[in-house]
C-alpha positions as CSV (number, residue, x, y, z in Angstrom):
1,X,101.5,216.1,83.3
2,X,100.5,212.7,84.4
3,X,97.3,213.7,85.4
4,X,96.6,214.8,82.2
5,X,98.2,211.6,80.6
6,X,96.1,210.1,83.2
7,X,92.7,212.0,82.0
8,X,93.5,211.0,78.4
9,X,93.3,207.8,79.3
10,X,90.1,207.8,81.1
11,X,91.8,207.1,84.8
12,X,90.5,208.3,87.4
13,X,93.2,211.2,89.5
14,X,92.8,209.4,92.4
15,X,94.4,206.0,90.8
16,X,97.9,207.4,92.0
17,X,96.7,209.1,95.2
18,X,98.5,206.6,98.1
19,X,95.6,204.9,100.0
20,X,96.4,206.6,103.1
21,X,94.8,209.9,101.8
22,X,91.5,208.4,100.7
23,X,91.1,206.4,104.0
24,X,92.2,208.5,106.8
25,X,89.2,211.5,106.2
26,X,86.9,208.5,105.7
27,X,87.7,207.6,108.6
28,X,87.6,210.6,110.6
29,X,84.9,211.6,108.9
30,X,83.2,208.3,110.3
31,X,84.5,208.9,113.7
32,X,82.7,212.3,113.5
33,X,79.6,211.2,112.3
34,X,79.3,208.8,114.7
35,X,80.0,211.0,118.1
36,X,77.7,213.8,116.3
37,X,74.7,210.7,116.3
38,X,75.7,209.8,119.5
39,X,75.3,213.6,120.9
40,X,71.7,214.0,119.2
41,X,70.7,210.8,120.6
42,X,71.8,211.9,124.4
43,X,70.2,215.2,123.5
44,X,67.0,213.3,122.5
45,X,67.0,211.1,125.4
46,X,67.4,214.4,127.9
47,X,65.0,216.4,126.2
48,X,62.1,212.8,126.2
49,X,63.2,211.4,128.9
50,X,60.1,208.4,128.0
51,X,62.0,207.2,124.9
52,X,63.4,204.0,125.5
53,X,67.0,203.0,123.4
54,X,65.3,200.2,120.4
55,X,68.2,200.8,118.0
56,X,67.9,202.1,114.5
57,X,67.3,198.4,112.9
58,X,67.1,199.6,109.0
59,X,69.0,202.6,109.3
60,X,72.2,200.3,110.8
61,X,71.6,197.7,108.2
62,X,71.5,199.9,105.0
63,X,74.8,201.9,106.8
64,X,76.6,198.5,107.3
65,X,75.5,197.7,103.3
66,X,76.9,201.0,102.1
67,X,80.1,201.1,104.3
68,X,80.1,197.2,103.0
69,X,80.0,198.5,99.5
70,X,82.4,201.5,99.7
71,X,85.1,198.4,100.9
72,X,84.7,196.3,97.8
73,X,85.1,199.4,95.8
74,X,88.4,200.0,97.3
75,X,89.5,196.6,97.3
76,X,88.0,196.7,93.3
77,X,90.5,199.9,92.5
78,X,93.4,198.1,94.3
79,X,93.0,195.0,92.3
80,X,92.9,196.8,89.1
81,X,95.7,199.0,90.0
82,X,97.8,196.1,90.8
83,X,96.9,193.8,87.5
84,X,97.5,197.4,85.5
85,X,101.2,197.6,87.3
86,X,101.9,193.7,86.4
87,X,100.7,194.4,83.2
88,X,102.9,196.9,82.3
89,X,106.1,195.5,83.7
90,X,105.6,192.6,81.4
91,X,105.2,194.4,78.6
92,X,108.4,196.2,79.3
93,X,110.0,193.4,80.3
94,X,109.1,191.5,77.0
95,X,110.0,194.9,74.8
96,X,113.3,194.6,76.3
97,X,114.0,191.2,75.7
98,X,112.6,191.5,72.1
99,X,115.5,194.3,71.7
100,X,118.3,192.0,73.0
101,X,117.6,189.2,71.0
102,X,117.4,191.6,67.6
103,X,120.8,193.1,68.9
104,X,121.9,189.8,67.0
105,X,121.3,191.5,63.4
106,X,124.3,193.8,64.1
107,X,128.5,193.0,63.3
108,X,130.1,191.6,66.4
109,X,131.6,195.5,67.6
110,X,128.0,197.1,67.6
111,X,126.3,193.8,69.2
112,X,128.8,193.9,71.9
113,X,128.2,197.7,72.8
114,X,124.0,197.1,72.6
115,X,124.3,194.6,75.0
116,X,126.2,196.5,77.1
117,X,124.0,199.5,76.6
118,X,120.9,197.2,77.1
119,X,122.2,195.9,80.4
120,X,122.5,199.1,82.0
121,X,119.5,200.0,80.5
122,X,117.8,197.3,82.1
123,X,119.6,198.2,85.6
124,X,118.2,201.1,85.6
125,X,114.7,199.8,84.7
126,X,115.3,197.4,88.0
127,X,116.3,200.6,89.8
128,X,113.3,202.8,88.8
129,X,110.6,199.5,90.3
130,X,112.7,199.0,93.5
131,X,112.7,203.1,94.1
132,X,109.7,202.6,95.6
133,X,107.9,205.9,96.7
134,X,111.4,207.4,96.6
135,X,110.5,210.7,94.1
136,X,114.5,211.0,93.9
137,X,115.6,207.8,93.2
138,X,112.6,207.3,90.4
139,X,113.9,210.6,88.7
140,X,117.6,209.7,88.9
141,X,117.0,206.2,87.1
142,X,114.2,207.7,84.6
143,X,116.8,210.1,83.6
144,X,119.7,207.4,83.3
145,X,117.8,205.2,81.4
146,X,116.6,208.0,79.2
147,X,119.8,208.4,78.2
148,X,121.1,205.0,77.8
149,X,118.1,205.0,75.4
150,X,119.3,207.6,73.5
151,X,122.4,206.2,73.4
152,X,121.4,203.2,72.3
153,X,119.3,204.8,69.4
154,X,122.3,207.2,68.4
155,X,124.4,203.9,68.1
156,X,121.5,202.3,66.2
157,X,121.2,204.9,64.0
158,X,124.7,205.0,62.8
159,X,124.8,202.0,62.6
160,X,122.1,202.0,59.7
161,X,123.6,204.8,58.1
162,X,126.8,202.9,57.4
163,X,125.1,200.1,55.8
164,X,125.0,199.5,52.7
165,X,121.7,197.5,51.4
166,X,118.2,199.7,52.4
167,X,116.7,196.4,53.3
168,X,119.2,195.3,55.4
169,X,119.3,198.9,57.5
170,X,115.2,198.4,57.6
171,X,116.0,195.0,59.2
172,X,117.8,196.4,61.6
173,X,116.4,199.7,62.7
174,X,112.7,198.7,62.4
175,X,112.7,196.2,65.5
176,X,114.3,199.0,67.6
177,X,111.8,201.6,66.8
178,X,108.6,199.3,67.0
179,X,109.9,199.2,71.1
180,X,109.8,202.3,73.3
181,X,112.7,202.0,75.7
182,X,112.4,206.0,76.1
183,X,109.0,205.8,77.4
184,X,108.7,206.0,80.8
185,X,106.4,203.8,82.9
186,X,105.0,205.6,84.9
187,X,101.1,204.7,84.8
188,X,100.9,201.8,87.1
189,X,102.9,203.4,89.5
């Protein structure tokens, strides 16, 4: 599913893929490469035995340009990844301040229960970035914080129900649906 979200996006599959699975056959692959050169040039050398070792000269300096070029690419994708990440987490981390400051437009026994509820919504959030690669600990606190989320919308929304004046109930409800607390952040990851 997040490749697809991925794909819809226009980013590339790989953009999650940890590093170590991109370099590691490059680099066997190199290693391979080079002791299969290094065979067919002993091979050469046996079968004309006149052929004295002068070096490749182009050959070497166009694959030292294209292995230089294949580097910046991957230090290109991690850059991006990393300003993508940073990017996110302060949009999230403005969204959710937004919503605790507009927790202020509700009576004194809602307010006190949204901050609460935002709190431990924001715990979780904490949780979810220090999981780290942990697949079990990132599910545990997407699904806790899911359900703060809800929880926070169900109180929300009956909240607005109860109150009299439309306009005021718009006041109050609008600035918690214009933020996505249920959405998980998952892309920079």
């Amino acid at each position: 599913m997040v490749i697809k979200q991925l794909s819809d996006m226009g980013v590339s599959p790989f953009y999650h893929l940890p590093a170590i699975y991109l370099v590691a056959p490059f680099l066997l692959l190199l290693i391979f490469f080079n002791w299969l050169g290094y065979r067919y040039r002993t091979y050469q050398s046996r079968k004309k035995p006149g052929i004295t070792d002068v070096g490749l000269g182009p050959t070497e300096g166009s694959l030292i340009g294209l292995t230089a070029l294949l580097l910046s690419f991957a230090f290109g994708m991690t850059a991006s990844k990393f300003d993508a990440r940073r990017k996110l987490i302060v949009e999230e981390s403005n969204e959710i301040g937004t919503v605790i400051l507009r927790c202020d437009l509700y009576p004194d026994s809602i307010r006190n229960q949204l901050r609460a509820d935002m709190k431990n919504y924001l715990e979780s959030r904490i949780a979810y970035y220090n999981a780290g690669d942990q697949e079990q600990l990132i599910a545990a606190s997407l699904r806790h914080s899911d359900s703060i989320s809800s929880k926070i919308w169900q109180l929300v929304a009956r909240s607005s129900q109860k109150c009299r004046s439309r306009r005021r109930s718009t006041a109050r409800v609008g600035p918690m649906t214009t933020t996505s607390l249920s959405q998980p952040r998952q892309m920079a990851r």
